[in-house]
Structure formats: structure tokens, C-alpha cells
C-alpha positions as CSV (number, residue, x, y, z in Angstrom):
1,X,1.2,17.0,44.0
2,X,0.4,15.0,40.9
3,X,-2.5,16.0,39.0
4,X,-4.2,13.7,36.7
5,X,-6.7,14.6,34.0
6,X,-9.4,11.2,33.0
7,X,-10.1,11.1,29.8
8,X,-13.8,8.7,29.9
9,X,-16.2,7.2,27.2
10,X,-18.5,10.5,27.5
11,X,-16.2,12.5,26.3
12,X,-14.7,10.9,23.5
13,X,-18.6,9.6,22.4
14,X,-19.2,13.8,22.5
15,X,-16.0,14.5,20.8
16,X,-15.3,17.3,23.0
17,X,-11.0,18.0,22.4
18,X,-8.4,17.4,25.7
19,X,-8.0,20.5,27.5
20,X,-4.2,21.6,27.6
21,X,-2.1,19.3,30.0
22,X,-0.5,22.1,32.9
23,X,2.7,21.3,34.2
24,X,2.2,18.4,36.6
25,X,-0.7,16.7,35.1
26,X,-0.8,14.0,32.9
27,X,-4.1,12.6,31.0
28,X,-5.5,9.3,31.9
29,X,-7.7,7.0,29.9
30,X,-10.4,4.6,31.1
31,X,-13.3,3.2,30.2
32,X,-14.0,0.2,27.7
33,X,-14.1,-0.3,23.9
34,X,-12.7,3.4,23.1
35,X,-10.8,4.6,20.0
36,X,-8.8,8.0,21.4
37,X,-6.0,10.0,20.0
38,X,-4.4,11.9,23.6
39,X,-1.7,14.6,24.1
40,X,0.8,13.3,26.4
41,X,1.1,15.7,29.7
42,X,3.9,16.7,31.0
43,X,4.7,13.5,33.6
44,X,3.4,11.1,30.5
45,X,0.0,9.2,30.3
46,X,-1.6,6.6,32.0
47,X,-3.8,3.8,30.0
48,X,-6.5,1.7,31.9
49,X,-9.8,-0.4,31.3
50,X,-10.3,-2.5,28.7
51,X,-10.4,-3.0,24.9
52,X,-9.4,0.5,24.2
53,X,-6.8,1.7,21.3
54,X,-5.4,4.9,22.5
55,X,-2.6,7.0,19.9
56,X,-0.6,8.7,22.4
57,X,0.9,11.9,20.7
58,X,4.1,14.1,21.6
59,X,6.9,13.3,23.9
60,X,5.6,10.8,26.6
61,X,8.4,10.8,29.9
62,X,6.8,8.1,31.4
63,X,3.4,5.6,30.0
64,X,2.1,3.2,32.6
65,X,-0.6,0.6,30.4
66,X,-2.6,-1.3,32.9
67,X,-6.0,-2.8,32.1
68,X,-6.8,-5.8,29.4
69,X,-6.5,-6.0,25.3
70,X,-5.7,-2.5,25.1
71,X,-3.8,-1.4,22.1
72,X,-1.7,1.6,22.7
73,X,0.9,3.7,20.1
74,X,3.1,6.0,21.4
75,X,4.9,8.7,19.0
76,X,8.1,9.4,21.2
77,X,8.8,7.5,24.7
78,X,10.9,7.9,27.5
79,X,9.9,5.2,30.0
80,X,7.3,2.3,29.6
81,X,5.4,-0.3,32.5
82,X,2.8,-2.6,31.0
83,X,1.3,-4.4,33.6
84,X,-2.2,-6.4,33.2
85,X,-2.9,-8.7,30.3
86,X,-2.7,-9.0,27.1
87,X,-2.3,-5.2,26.4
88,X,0.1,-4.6,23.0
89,X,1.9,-1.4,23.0
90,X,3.8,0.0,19.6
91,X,6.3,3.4,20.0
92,X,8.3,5.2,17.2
93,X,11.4,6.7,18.3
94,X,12.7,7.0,21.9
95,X,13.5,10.8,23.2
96,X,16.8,12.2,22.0
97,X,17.2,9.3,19.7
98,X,17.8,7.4,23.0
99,X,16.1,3.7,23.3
100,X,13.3,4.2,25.8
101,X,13.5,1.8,29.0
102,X,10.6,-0.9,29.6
103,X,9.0,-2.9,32.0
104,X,7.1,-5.8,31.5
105,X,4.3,-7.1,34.2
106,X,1.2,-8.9,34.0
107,X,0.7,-11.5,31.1
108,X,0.3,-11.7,28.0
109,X,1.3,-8.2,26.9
110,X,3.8,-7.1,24.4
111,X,5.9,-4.2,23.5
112,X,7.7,-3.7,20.1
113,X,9.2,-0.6,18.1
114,X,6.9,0.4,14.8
115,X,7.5,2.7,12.2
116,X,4.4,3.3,9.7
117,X,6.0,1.2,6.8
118,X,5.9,-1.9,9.7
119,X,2.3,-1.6,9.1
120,X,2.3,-2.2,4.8
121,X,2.2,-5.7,4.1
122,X,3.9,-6.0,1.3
123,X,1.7,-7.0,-2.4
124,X,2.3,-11.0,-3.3
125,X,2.5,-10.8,-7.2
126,X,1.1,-14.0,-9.0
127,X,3.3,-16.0,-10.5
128,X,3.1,-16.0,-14.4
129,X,4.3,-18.8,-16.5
130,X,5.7,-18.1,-20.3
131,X,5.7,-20.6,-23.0
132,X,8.7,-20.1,-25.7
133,X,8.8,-22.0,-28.8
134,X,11.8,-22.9,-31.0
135,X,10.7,-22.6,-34.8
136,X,11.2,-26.8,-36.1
137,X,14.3,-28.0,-37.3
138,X,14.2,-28.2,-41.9
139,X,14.7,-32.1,-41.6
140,X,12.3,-33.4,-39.2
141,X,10.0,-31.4,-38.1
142,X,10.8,-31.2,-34.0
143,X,9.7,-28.8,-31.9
144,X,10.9,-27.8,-28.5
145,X,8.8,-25.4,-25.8
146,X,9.6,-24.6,-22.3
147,X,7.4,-23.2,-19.8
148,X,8.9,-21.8,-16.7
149,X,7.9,-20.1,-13.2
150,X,10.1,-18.0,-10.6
151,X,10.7,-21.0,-8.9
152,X,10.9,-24.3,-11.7
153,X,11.5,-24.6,-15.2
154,X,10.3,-27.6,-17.8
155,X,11.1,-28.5,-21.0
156,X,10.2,-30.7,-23.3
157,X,10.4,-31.8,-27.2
158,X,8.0,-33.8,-30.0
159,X,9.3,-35.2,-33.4
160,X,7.4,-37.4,-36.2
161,X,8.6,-40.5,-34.5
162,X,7.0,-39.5,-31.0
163,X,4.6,-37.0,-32.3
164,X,3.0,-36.3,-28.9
165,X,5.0,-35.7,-25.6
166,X,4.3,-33.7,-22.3
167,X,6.1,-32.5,-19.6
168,X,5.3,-30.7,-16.2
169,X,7.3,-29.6,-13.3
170,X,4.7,-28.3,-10.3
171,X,1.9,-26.0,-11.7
172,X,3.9,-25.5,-15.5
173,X,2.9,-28.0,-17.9
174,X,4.0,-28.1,-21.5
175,X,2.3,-30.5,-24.4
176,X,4.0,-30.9,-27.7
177,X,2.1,-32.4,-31.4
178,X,4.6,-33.0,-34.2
179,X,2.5,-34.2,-37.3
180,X,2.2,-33.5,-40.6
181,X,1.2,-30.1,-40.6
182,X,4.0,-29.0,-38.3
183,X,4.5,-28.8,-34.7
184,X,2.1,-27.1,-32.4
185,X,3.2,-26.3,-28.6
186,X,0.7,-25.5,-25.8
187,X,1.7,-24.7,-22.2
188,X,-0.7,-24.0,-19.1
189,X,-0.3,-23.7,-15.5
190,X,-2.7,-25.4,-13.2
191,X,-3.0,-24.4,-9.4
192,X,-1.8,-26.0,-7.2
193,X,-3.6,-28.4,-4.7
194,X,-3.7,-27.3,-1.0
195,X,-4.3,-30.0,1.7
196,X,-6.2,-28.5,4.5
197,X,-3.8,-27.9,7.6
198,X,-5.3,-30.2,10.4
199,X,-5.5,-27.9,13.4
200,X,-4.9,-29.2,17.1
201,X,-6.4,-27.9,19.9
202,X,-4.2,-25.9,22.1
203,X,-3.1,-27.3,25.7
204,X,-3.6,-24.1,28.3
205,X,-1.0,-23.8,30.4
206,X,-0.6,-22.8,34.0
207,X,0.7,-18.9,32.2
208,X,-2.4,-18.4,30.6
209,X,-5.4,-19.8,32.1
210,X,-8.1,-22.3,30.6
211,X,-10.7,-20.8,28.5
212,X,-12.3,-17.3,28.7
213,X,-10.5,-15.2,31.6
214,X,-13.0,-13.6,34.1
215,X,-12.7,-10.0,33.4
216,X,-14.0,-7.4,36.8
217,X,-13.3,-4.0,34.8
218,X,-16.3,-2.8,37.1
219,X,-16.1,-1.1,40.9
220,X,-17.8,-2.0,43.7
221,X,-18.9,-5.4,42.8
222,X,-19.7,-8.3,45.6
223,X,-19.5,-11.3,43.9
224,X,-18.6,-15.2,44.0
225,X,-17.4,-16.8,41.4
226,X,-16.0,-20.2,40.0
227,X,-12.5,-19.6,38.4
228,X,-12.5,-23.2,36.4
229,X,-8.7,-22.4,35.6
230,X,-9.7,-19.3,34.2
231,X,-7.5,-16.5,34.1
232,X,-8.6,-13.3,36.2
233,X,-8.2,-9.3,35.8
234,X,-9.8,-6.7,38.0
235,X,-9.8,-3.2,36.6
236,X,-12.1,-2.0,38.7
237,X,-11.8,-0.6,42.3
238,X,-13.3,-1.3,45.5
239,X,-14.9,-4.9,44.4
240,X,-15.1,-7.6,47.2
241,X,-14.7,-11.0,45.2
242,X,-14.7,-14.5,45.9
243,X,-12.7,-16.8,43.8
244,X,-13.5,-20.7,44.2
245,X,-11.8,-23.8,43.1
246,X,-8.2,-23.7,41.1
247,X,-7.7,-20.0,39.0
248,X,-5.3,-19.8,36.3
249,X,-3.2,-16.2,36.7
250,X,-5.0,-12.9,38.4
251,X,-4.1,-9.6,37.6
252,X,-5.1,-6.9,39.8
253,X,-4.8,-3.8,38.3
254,X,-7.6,-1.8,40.1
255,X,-7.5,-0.1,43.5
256,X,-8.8,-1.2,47.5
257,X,-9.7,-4.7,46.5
258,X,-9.8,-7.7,48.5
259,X,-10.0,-11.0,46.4
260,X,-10.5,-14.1,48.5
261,X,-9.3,-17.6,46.3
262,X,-9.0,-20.7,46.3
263,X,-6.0,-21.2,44.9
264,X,-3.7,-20.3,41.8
265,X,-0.1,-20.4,40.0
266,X,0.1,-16.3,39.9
267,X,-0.8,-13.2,41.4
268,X,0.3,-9.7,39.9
269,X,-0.7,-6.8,41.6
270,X,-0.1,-3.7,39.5
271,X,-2.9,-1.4,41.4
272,X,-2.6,0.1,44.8
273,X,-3.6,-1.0,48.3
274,X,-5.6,-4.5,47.4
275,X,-5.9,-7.5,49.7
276,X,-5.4,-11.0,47.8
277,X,-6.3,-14.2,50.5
278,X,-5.2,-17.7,48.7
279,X,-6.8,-20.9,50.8
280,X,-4.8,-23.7,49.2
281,X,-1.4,-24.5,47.7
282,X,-1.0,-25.6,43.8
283,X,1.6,-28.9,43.6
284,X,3.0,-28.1,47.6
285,X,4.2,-24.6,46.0
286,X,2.8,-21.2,46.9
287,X,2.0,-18.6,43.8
288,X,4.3,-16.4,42.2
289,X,3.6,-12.7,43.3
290,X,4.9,-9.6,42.0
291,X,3.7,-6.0,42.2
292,X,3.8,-2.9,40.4
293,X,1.7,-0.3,43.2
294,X,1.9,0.2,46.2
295,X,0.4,-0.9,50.0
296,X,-0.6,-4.5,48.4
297,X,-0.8,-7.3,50.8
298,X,-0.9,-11.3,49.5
299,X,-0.9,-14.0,51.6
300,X,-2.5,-17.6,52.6
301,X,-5.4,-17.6,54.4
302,X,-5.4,-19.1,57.8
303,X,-7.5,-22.3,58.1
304,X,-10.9,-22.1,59.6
């Protein structure tokens, strides 16, 4: 019999600490907007809702990430399923030295190894340009100067005949006067122009939805909506939801929901025991479906 143990937004707003994780439990996060630093049990952790960043400390068997925009670190891992969207999970070291195994659902999310030096940008030191002079020759009084950079060097020479003479290459420039006082050098470096990057707008694609996804992180909602090639998640359980017109991918990562919609590229169904209905197909094809629960059920609606 599996245990869990929910850590909510009450109790990390009191700051009250985890009780210890028994044998058979294992703590799971919820809510929205959270900051949390959790033990992991002993079956692992489970990460839902939305927006949270969760540090997830000890040996974690098994992490299952679910929800939106959560950012999750793991210390030492063992097993790994992200489903839902746009979730980003970092972990140190795998147990025993051993390279943890991962599964990737939903959209949008990413998993990468981090060590706490992947996290210090390293300091960009200014570049520093340094004028030398060579003293003037006895019989004609020519100077010489160079002025150099990491990346370019320029030099440059003046004499009676051509008593004034520059030279640049980039951001180093070097100016010369031979006269009848002696030569004089100067050298300066200018920065350089920038020419403002024009930015294009981004096409959506069919992977990602058009504009701001429709997030449900909420339970028992009854609501209509129009998707608009918006991406969908549910989080929330229990909701009864109608979807109208073309959606871009849904994500249902909630429990006992029954989503009735129009019609869309994707369906990914990482909760347990929801009902998705789609009315219409998208270019003759039918969506892609996968599923990460259990007791899901997808299909086309018949016509009325």
C-alpha cells in the first residue's frame, strides 16, 4: 500500500518542517507558485501544480514531475518521468555513480545533469588596449606607436616629411605628430557600434500551441472554452471541460477528467482514469496519444 505524504502552499507559507518519510511513503508537492526544499521518501517524490521550484534532497529511487513550469533539482536520482509541459528538471549525480534512467512525456520539458559550478557564469573581462612608443630615430625624428587588443593589432609611423599619420584596426586607433619639437603618439580605443538585431516574430507550430496555453491547475471546474490553437494542461481533477474550435497540444496530468474537443494534433495523458472525446480530424489524421497513468480512455466522438 503506497502512502503518500502532500506537501501544500499552507504549509510551506507556515514554514512548518516535513515530518520523517516512513518506509513506503514518499512526499508529494502541489499547489502553485511555491519555493520548497523536500526530503525524498523512501519510493522517491512526486512534483505536481504549477510554477513551483522544488530542491529535492537525498537519494530519490524514483521522481515523477507532472504539472506546468515547474523547476525541480534533484541531489541523487535513480529513475526520472516528466510528463506535462514545460517543466525543467536539473540532478547531480545518479545513485552508485550509475546514470539515472529518464523518461520524457508531455511537451516542452527538459532534463539535464547540473553540478553547482554549471550555475557560475563565467566574468567577461574588458578588453584593454596598450599604446607602446619607440623613442625617435637621431636623424629624423620618426616615431613609431602600436596599439593592440586580444584580438587585433595596429601600427603605425610619422616623420618630418609626413608629420601627421593615423591608423586604426576595429576599436584601436593610433595618431602620430612628428614636428619640430619631437614626436608625440596618442592611442585611444572607441567602442564599438552595435546595430540593433531585428527580431522576427516566431511561427507556432502544431508542438506548441499558438499564444498563451489554457492552464486548468484547478478541480472541479465546468467550463467551455475556445482553444484558438492554444495549448491546454489540466492539473486539476474532476473538471468537466469543453474545448471548442482547433487546440494546439493538451496535456492531462490531473485525475477523473472528461475533456470534450473539438479537435487537435496531440493528446498526452499522464494522470489517471480521464475521458478525452475529440469531434473532428486535423488534415484527415487523428491526434497523437500517449499516456503515462492509468484507466485513460481517448477517442473520437460519435456524430450527433
Amino acid at each position: 500500500m503506497r502512502l503518500d505524504l502532500r506537501v501544500g502552499t499552507i504549509a510551506a507559507a507556515a514554514g512548518l518542517c516535513l515530518p520523517m518519510v516512513a518506509y513506503g511513503q514518499r512526499p508529494v508537492v502541489e499547489g502553485m507558485s511555491q519555493r520548497l526544499t523536500v526530503a525524498c521518501g523512501t519510493e522517491g517524490a512526486k512534483v505536481q501544480g504549477m510554477g513551483n521550484t522544488v530542491t529535492l534532497t537525498g537519494t530519490c529511487a524514483t521522481v515523477l514531475v507532472e504539472g506546468s513550469d515547474n523547476t525541480v533539482h534533484i541531489a541523487t536520482l535513480g529513475k526520472l518521468t516528466v510528463a506535462g509541459m514545460n517543466n525543467k528538471v536539473y540532478w547531480t549525480a545518479g545513485i552508485d555513480g550509475a546514470a539515472p534512467k529518464i523518461t520524457k512525456e508531455g511537451i516542452g520539458n527538459t532534463v539535464a545533469k547540473q553540478t553547482p559550478a554549471d550555475a557560475e557564469a563565467p566574468v567577461a573581462r574588458p578588453q584593454t588596449t596598450t599604446p607602446s612608443t619607440a623613442a625617435p630615430s637621431s636623424g629624423g625624428g620618426t616615431a613609431t606607436a602600436t596599439a593592440s587588443s586580444p584580438k587585433s593589432t595596429a601600427t603605425a609611423s610619422a616623420k618630418p616629411g609626413s608629420p601627421t599619420l593615423a591608423a586604426g584596426n576595429g576599436s584601436s586607433k593610433v595618431a602620430m605628430t612628428a614636428g619640430g619639437d619631437g614626436p608625440s603618439v596618442s592611442a585611444t580605443r572607441t567602442a564599438p557600434k552595435t546595430t540593433p538585431t531585428a527580431r522576427t516574430a516566431s511561427t507556432p507550430t502544431a508542438a506548441t500551441g499558438v499564444g498563451t496555453p489554457i492552464l486548468v491547475p484547478i478541480n472541479q471546474q465546468v467550463k467551455t472554452m475556445d482553444c484558438e490553437g492554444r495549448a491546454v494542461s489540466v492539473q486539476g481533477n474532476a473538471n468537466r471541460l469543453t474545448l471548442k474550435g482547433r487546440c494546439g497540444p493538451i496535456t492531462v496530468g490531473g485525475n477523473e477528467n472528461i475533456l470534450d474537443v473539438g479537435s487537435t494534433t496531440r493528446i498526452d495523458t499522464s494522470g489517471n482514469r480521464n475521458v478525452v472525446r475529440y469531434r473532428e480530424l486535423v488534415d484527415d489524421k487523428a491526434p497523437v496519444v500517449t499516456s503515462g497513468g492509468t484507466g485513460n480512455r481517448v477517442s473520437k466522438a460519435e456524430p450527433q
